[in-house]
NUKOLGU-808384 format. One record per residue (C-alpha): residue number from 0; chain; x, y, z. Coordinates in Angstrom, 2 decimals. Layout:
<recs>
<NUM, A, <X, Y, Z>>
...
</recs>
This chain:
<recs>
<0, A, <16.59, 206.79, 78.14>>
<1, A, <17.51, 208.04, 81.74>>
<2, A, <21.46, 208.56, 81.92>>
<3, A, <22.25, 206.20, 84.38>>
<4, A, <21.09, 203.07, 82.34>>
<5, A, <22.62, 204.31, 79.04>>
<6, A, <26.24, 204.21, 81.22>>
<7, A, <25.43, 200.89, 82.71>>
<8, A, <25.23, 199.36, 79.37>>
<9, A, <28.14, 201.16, 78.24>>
<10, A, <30.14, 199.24, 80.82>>
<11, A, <28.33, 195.97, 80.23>>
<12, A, <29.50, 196.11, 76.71>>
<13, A, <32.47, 197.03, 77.44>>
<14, A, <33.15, 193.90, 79.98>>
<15, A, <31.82, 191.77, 77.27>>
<16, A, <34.38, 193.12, 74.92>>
<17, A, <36.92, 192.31, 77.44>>
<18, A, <35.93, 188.70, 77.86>>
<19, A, <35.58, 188.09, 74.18>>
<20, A, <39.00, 189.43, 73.39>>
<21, A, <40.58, 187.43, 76.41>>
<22, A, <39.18, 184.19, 74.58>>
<23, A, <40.26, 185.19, 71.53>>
<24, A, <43.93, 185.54, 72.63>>
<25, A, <43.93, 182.04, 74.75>>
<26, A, <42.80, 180.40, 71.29>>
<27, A, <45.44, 182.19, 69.12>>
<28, A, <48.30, 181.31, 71.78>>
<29, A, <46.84, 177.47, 71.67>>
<30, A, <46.72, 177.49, 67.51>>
<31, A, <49.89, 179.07, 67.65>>
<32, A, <51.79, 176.02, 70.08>>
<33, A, <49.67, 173.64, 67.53>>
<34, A, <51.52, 174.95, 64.85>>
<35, A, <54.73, 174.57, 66.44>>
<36, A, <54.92, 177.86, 68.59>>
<37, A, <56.41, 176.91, 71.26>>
<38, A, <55.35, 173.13, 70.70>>
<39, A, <57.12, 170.81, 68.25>>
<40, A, <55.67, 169.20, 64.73>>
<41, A, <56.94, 165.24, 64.13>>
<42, A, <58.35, 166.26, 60.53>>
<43, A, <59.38, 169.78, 61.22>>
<44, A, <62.75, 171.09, 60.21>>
<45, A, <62.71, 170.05, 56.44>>
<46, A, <64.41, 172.30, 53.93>>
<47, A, <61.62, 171.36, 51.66>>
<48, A, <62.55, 168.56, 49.67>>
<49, A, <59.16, 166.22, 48.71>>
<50, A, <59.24, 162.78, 50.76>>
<51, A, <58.91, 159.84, 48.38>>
<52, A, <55.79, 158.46, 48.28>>
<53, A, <54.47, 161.40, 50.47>>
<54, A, <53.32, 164.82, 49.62>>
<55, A, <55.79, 168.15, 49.83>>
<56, A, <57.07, 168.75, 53.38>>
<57, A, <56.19, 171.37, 55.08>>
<58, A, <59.01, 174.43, 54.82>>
<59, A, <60.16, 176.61, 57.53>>
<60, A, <58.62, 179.60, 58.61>>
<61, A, <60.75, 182.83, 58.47>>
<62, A, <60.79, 185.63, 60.96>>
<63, A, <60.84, 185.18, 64.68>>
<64, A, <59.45, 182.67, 66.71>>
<65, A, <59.86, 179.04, 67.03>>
<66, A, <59.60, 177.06, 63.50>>
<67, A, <57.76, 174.11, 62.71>>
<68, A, <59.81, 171.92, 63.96>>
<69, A, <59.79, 173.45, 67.16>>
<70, A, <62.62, 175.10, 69.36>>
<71, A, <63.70, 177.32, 66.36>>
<72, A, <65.08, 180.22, 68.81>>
<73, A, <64.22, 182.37, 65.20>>
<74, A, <66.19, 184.12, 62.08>>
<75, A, <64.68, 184.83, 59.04>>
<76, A, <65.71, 182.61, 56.23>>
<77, A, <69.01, 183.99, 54.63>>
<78, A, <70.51, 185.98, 57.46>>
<79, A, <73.77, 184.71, 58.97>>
<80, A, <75.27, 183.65, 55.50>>
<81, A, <72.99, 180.58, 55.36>>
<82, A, <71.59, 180.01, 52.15>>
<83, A, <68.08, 181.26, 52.03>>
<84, A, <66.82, 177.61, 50.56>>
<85, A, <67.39, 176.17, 53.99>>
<86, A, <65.81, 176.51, 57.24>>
<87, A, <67.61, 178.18, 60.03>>
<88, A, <69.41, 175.77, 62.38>>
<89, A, <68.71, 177.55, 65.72>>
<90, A, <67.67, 175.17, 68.19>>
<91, A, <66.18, 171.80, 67.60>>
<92, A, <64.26, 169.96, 64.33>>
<93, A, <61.10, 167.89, 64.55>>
<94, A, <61.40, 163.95, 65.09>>
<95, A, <59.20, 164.34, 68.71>>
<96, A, <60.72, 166.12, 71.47>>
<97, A, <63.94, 165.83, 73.34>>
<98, A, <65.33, 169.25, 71.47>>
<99, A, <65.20, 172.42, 72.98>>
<100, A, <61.60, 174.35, 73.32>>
<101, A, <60.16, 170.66, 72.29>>
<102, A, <57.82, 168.49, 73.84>>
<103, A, <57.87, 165.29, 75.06>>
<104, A, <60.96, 162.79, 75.54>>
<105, A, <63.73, 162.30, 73.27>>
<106, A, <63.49, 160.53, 70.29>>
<107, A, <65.86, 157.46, 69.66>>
<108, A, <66.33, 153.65, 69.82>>
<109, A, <63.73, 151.96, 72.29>>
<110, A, <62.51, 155.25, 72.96>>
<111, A, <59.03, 156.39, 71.38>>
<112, A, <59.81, 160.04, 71.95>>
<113, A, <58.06, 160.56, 75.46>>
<114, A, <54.78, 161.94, 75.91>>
<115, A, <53.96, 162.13, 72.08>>
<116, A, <50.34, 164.14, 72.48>>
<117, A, <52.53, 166.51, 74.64>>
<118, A, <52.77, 169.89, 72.54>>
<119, A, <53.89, 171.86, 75.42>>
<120, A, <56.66, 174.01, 74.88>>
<121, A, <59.99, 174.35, 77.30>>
<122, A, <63.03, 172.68, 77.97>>
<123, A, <64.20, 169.12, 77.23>>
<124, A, <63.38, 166.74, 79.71>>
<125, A, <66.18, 165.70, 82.38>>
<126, A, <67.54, 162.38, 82.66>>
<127, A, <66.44, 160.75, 79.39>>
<128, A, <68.03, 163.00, 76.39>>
<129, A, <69.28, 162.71, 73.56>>
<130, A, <72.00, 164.93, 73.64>>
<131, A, <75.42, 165.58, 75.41>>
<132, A, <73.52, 167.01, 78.51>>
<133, A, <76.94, 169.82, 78.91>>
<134, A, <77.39, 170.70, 75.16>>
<135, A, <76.45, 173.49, 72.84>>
<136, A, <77.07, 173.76, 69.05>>
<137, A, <77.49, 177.54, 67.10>>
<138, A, <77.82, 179.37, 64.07>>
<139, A, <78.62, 183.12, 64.39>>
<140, A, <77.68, 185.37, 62.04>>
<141, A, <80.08, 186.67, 58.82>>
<142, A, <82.45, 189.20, 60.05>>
<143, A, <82.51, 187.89, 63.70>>
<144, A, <85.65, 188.57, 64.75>>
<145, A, <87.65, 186.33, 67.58>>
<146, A, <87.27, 189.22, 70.21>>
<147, A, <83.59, 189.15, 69.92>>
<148, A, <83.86, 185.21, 70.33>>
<149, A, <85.46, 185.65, 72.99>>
<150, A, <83.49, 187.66, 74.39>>
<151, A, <80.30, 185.77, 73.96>>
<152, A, <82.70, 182.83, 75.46>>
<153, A, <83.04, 185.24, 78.55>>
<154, A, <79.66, 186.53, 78.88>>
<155, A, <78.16, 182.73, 78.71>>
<156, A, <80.68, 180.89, 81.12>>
<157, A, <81.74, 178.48, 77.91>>
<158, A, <85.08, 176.89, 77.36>>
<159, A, <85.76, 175.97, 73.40>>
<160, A, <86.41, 172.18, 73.21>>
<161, A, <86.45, 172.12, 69.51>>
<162, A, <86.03, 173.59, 66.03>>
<163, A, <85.78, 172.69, 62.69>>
<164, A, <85.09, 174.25, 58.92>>
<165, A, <82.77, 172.86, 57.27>>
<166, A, <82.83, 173.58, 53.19>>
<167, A, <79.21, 172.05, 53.30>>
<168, A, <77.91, 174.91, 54.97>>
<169, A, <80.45, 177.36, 54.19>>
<170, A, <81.22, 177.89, 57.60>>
<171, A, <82.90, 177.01, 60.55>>
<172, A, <81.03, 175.30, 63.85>>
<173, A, <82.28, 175.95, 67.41>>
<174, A, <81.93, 173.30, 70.09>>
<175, A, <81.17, 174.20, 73.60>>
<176, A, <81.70, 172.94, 77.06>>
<177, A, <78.52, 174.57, 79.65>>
<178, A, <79.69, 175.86, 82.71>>
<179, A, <78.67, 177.86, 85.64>>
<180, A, <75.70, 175.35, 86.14>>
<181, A, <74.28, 176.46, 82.84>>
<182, A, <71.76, 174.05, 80.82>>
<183, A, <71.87, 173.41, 77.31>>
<184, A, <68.01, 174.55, 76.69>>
<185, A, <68.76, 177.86, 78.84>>
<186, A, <71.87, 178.53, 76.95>>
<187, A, <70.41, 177.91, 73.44>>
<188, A, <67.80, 180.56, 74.05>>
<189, A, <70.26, 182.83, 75.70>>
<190, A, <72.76, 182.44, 72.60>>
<191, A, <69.86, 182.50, 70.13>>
<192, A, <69.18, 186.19, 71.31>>
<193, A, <72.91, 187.30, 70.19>>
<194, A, <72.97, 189.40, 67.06>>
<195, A, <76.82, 187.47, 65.78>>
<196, A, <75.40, 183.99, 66.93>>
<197, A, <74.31, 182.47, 63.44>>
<198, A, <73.39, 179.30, 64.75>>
<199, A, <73.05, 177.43, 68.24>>
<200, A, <71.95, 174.08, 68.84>>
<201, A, <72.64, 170.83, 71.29>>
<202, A, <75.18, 168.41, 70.03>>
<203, A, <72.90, 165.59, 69.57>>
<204, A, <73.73, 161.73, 70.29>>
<205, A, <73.24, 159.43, 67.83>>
<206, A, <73.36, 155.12, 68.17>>
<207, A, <74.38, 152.49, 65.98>>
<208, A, <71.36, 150.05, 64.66>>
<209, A, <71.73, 147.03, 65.65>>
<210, A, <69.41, 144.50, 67.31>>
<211, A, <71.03, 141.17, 67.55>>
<212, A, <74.60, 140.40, 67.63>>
<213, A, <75.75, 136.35, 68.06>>
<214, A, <79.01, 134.73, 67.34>>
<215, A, <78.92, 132.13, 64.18>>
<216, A, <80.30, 128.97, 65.11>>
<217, A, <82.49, 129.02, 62.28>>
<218, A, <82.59, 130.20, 58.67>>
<219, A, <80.02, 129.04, 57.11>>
<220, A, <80.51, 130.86, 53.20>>
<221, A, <77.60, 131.66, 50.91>>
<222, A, <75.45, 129.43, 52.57>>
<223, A, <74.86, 131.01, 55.23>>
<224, A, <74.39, 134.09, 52.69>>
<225, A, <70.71, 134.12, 52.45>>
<226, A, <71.26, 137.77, 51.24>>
<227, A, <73.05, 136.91, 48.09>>
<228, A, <70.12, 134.83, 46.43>>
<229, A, <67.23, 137.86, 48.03>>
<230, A, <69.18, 140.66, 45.98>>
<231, A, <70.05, 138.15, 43.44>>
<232, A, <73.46, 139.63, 43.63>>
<233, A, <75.27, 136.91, 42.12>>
<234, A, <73.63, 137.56, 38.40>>
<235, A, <74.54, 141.87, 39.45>>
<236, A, <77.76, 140.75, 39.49>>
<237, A, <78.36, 139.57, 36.40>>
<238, A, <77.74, 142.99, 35.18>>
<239, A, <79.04, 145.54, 37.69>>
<240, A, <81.23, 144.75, 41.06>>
<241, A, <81.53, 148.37, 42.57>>
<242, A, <84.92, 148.39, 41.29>>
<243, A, <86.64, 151.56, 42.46>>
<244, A, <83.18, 152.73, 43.50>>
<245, A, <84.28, 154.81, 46.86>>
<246, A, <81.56, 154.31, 50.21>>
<247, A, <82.21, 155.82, 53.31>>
<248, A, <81.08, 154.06, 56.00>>
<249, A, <80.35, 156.57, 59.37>>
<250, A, <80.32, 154.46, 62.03>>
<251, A, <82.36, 152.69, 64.83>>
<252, A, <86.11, 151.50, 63.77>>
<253, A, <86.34, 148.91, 61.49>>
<254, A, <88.91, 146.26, 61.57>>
<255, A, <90.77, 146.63, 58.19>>
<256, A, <93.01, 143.59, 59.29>>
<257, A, <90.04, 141.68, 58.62>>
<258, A, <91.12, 139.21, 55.98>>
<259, A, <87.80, 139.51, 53.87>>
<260, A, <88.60, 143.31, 53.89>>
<261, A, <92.37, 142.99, 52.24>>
<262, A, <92.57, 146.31, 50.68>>
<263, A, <88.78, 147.03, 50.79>>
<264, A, <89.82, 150.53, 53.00>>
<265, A, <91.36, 152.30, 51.29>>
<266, A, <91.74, 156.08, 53.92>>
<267, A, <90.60, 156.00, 57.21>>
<268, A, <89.55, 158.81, 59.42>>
<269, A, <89.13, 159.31, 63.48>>
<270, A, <86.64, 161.88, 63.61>>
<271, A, <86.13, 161.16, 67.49>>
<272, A, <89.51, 160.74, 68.91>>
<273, A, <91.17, 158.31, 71.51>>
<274, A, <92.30, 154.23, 70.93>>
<275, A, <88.93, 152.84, 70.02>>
<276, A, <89.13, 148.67, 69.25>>
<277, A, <87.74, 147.45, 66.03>>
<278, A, <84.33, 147.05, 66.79>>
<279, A, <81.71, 144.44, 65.31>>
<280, A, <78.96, 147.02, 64.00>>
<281, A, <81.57, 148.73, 61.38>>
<282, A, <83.30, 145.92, 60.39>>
<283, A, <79.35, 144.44, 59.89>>
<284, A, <79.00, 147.20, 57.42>>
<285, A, <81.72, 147.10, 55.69>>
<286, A, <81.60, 143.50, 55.28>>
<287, A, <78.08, 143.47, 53.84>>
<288, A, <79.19, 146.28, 51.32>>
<289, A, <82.57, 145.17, 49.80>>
<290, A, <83.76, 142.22, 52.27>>
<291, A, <85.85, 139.30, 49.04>>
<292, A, <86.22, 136.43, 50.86>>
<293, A, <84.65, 134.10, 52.85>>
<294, A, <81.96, 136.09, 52.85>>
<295, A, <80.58, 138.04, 50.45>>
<296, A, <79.82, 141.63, 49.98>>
<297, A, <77.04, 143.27, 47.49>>
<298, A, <80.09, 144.99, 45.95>>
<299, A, <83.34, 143.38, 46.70>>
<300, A, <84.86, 145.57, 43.91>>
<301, A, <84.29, 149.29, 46.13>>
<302, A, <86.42, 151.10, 48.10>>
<303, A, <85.75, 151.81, 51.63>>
<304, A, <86.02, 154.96, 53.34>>
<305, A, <86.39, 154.02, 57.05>>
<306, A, <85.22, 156.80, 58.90>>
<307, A, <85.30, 156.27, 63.23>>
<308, A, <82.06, 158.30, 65.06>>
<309, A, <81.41, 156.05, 66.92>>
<310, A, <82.34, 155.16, 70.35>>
<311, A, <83.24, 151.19, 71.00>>
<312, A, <80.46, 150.44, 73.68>>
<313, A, <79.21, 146.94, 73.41>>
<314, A, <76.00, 146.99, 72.01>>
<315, A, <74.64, 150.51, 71.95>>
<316, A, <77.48, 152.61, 70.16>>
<317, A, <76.72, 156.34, 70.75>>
<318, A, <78.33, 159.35, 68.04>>
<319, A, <77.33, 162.83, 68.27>>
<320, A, <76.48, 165.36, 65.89>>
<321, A, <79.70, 166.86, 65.76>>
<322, A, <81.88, 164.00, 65.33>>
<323, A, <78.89, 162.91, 62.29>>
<324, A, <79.25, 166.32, 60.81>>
<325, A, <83.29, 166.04, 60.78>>
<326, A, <83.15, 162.90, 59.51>>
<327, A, <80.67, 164.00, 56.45>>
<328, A, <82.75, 166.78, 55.76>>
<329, A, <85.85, 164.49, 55.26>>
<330, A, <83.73, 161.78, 52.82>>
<331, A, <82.70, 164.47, 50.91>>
<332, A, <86.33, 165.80, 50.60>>
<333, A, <87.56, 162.42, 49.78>>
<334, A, <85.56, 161.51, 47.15>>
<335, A, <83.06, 159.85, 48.64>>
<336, A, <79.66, 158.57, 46.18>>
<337, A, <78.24, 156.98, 48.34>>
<338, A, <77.94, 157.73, 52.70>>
<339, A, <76.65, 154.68, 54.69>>
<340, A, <74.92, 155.98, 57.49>>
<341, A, <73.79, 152.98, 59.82>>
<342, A, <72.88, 154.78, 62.60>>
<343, A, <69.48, 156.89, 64.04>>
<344, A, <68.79, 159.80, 66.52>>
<345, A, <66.60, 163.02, 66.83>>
<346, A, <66.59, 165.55, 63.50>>
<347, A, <69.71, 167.71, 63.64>>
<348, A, <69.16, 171.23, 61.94>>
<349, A, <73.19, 171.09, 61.31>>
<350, A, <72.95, 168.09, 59.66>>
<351, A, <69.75, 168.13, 58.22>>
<352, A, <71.91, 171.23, 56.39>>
<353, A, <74.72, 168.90, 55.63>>
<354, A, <73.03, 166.34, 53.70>>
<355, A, <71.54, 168.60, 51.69>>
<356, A, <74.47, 170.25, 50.39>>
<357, A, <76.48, 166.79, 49.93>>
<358, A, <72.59, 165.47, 48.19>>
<359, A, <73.46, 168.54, 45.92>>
<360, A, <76.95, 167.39, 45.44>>
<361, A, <75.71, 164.21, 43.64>>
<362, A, <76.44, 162.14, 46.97>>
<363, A, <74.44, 159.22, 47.44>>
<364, A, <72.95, 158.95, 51.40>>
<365, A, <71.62, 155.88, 52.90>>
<366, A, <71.01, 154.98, 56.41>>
<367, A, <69.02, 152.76, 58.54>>
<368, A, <65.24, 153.18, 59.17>>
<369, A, <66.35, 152.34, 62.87>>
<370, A, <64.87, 149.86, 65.52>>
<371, A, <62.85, 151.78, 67.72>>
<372, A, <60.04, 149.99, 66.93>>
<373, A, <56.45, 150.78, 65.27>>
<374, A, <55.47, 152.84, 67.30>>
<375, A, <58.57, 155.25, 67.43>>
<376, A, <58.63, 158.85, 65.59>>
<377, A, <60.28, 158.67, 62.73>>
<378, A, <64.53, 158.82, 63.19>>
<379, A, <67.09, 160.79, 61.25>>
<380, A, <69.07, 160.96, 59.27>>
<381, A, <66.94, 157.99, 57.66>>
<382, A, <63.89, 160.65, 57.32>>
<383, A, <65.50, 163.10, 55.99>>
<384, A, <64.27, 163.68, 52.37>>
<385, A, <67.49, 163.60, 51.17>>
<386, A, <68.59, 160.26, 52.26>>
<387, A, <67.39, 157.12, 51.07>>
<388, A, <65.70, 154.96, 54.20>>
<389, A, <65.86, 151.70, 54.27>>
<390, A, <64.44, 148.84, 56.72>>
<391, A, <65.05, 145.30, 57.05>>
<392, A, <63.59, 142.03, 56.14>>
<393, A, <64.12, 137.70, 56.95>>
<394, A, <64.31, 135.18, 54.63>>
<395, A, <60.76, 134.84, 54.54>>
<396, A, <60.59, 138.34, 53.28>>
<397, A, <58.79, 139.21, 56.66>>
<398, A, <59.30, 143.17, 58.02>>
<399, A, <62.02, 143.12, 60.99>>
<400, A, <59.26, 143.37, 63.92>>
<401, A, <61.93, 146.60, 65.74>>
<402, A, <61.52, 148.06, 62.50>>
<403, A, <60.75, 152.09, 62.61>>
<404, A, <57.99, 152.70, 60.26>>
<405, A, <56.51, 155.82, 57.96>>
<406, A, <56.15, 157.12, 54.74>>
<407, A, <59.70, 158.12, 54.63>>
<408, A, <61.01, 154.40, 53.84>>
<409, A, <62.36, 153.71, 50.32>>
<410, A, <63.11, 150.35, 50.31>>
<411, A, <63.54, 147.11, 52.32>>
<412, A, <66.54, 144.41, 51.99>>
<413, A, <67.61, 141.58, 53.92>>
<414, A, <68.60, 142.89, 57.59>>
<415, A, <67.35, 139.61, 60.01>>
<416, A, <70.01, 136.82, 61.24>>
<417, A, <72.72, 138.09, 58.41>>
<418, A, <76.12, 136.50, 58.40>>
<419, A, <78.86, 139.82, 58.92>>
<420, A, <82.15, 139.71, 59.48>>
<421, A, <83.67, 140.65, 63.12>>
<422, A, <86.87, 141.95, 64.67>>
<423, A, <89.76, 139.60, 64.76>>
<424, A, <88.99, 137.16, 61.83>>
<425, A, <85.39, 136.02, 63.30>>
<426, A, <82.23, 136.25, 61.79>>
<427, A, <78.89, 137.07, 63.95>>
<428, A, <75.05, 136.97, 63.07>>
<429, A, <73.60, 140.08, 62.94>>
<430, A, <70.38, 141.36, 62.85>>
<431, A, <68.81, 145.17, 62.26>>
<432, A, <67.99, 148.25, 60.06>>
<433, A, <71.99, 148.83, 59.84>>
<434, A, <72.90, 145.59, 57.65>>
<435, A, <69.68, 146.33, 55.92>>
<436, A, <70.98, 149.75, 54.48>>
<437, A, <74.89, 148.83, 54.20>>
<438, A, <73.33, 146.34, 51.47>>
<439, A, <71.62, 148.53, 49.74>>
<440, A, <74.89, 151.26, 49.91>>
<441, A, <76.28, 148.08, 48.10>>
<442, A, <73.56, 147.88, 45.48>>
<443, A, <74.54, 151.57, 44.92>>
<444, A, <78.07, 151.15, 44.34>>
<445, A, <77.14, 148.16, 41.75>>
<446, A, <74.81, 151.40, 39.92>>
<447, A, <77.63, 153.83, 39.95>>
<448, A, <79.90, 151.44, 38.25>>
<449, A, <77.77, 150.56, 35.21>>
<450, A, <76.90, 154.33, 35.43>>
<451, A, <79.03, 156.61, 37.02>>
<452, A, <77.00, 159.80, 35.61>>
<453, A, <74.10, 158.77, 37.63>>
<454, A, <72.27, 161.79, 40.29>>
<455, A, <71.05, 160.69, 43.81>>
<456, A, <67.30, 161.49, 42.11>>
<457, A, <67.91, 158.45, 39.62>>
<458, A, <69.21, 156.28, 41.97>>
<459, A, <66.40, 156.67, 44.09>>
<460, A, <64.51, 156.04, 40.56>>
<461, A, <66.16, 152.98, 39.63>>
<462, A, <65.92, 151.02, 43.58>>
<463, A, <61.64, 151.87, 44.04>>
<464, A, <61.49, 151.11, 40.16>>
<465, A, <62.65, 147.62, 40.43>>
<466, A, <62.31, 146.71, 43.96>>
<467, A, <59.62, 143.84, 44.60>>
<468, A, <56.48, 144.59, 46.35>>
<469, A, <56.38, 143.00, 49.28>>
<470, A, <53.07, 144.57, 51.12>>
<471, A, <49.85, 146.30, 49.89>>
<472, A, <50.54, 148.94, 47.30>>
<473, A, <50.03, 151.74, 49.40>>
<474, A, <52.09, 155.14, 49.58>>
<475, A, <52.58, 154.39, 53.79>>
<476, A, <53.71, 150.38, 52.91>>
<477, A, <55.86, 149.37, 55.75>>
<478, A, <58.57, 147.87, 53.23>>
<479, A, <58.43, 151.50, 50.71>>
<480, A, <58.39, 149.72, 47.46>>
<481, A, <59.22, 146.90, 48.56>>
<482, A, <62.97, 144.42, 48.60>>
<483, A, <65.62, 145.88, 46.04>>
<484, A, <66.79, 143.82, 43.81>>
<485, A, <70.37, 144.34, 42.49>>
<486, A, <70.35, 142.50, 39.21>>
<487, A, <67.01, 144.10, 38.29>>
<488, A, <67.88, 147.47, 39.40>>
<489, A, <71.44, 147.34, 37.13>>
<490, A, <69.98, 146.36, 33.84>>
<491, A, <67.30, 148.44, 34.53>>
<492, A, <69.55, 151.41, 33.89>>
<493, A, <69.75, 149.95, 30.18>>
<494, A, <66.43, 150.52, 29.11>>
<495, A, <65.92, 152.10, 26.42>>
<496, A, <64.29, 155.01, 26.28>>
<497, A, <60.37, 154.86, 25.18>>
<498, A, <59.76, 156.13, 21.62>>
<499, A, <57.82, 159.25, 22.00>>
<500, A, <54.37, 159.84, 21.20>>
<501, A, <52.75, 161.72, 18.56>>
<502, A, <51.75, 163.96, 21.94>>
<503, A, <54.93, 163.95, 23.04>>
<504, A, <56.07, 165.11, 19.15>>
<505, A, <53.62, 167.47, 19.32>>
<506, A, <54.65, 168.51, 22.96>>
<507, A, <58.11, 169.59, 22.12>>
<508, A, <57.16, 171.40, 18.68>>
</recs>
């Protein structure tokens, strides 16, 4: 073959070569933002815990690069000081966007997490997110010492607005003021890239769940209790109360003047700061765990610890993570079986952290599916793995329309037109995820009385094993498994255990 056409194949294979290994590389960098690189996952950020009725979650990934969750800036799992069982906390969890390197919208009430097909990396959107919009939160790394904060402090333009140790994590977080015209998803991947930075991440915002809120005309006692006859609290309490059972309630401040609170609260903590008013969402909660007068709580025998997050905006409270994680920190330092968490946001790596080492703990965690609707990514801290979700039904035992949906929901109680106390001796009707789970944190307490040995694991066992199905038996039922029932779920702890069989005999020989 004549030279000249032997080198013009050469070169033709060679272009060929070219273009196949250009394709290959645009497919790998599109698999790679599918799996999160660069692009976000719905469920990412999970330490690994399996979801109840679901399938294992998927871990994190070590090494560099964004996790599943998306907007992981990247440490392997272990380094910092974090225990290696947990996912770094690095940027932002899954949930659907509004986190840093995640995309889409935010994720929270009324919002369905913005453009959900979007898997697009970059920064958060502007204008609609779900975090302070000046704020950063850090770790630093063991051995850090204050001149090398400083320094980063310095370097970065930021001015320290708080801090806090948290035995949780067995560290201390650093809050931080943005300046110099600095963004929060710039700065996390700036700050992400800094060997003694352990951790960086937005301080997420966080709102109260609750739809409806109307004045009652007047007290209007059990009657108006629908709630009492659904859980058929009445025959519960003949057995267990939640007498000296301690709850901490997270949420806005509750009026312990409230006559059907006398000496329900029994510490109180201001995790947020200022002269907030006693506002009608907390004092809701409370009520509908331990409220022993006109109305009735689910456990009128616990103990309340009030803990203020929240903000006192009619309606719409907002908390943030910090304030949430401050005011975990302190129930878990105060004795705290039970944490009432009637609120939803975006996942929160910190937090998502938090739970599981107060789950671990032997803490109880409940919170409210949230109200964003059916169509709304699933909201945290309710889909967390370790927290037990919970959503709301109506007398009719028909789901709350607003009602977030998924596989992560445990149970359903009553959470549509609820009588609840209010600030300054009133009572309001009240309607949303929020009562839905403070009942159920008052089913809890009634548990931990008759048995105070009882792990998170059983009581999660003992609420889906006696609950009543309400929809098709399905793993993805709207209503989990379906409206607790407190009575049932109480003597249920005094089963007795089944006689083995001659395989199970033959099983332990």
């Amino acid at each position: 073959m004549p030279n000249s056409a032997m080198r013009s194949r050469s070169i033709l294979a060679l272009l060929l070569g070219g273009l196949l290994l250009t394709a290959c590389c645009i497919a790998g960098s599109r698999s790679a933002a599918a799996f999160g690189m660069g692009g976000f996952g719905h469920m990412g950020g999970f330490g690994g815990r399996p979801m109840p009725g679901g399938g294992p979650m998927m871990g994190p990934r070590p090494g560099p690069g964004p996790g599943p969750g998306g907007g992981l800036v990247g440490r392997a799992l272990g380094r910092g000081g974090w225990p290696a069982r947990h996912p770094p906390i690095i940027g932002g969890g899954g949930g659907g966007g509004g986190y840093v390197g995640g995309g889409g919208g935010p994720v929270g009430p009324g919002n369905n997490g913005g453009n959900r097909n979007n898997g697009g990396g970059g920064a958060p959107q502007q204008g609609n997110q779900n975090f302070v919009p000046n704020e950063v939160v850090t770790a630093f790394a063991p051995g850090a010492t204050p001149q090398a904060i400083a320094l980063i402090a310095r370097r970065y333009e930021l001015t320290q607005l708080d801090s806090q140790n948290l035995p949780l994590l067995g560290t201390s977080l650093y809050r931080w003021r943005l300046g110099g015209g600095r963004t929060v998803a710039n700065t996390v991947r700036a700050l992400g890239g800094e060997r003694i930075v352990a951790s960086v991440q937005p301080n997420y915002v966080f709102t109260l769940q609750k739809e409806t809120a109307k004045i009652a005309a007047g007290p209007q006692g059990d009657a108006a209790q629908y709630v009492l006859a659904k859980l058929q609290s009445a025959q519960a309490q003949q057995v267990a109360t939640g007498k000296d059972v301690v709850v901490a309630v997270i949420d806005s401040e509750i009026d312990a003047k409230h006559p059907d609170l006398d000496g329900t609260i029994v510490k109180s903590f201001d995790a947020l700061g200022g002269d907030a008013k006693p506002h009608a969402h907390g004092t809701s909660m409370a009520g509908a765990i331990a409220a022993h007068g006109k109305l009735l709580g689910i456990a009128p025998g616990a103990r309340i610890l009030a803990i203020h997050a929240f903000d006192d905006t009619p309606g719409a409270a907002h908390g943030s993570s910090f304030v949430i994680y401050k005011g975990l920190q302190w129930a878990a330092d105060n004795g705290a079986r039970i944490v009432n968490m009637s609120f939803a946001g975006p996942a929160d790596p910190t937090l998502q952290r938090m739970l599981a080492a107060a789950y671990d703990k032997g803490i109880v965690l409940i919170a409210a599916a949230g109200n964003a609707g059916p169509k709304s990514d699933p909201l945290f801290p309710a889909a967390d793995p370790n927290v037990i979700a919970v959503t709301a039904t109506d007398s009719d035992d028909h789901l709350f329309p607003m009602a977030n949906r998924g596989r992560h929901i445990a149970v359903a109680a009553p959470g549509v037109e609820i009588f609840a106390l209010a600030p300054g001796d009133e009572y309001v009707f009240t309607t949303g995820t929020s009562i839905a789970a403070a009942h159920v944190s008052g089913v809890v307490a009634l548990l931990l009385e008759h048995k105070p040995s009882l792990k998170p694991g059983d009581i999660r066992a003992a609420l889906t094993a006696t609950a009543q199905p309400l929809g098709p038996p399905r793993p993805d039922s709207d209503f989990g498994a379906g409206l607790v029932s407190a009575y049932r779920a109480v003597m249920w702890l005094d089963r007795s255990p089944p006689a083995p069989t001659d395989g199970g005999a033959q099983a332990k020989q």
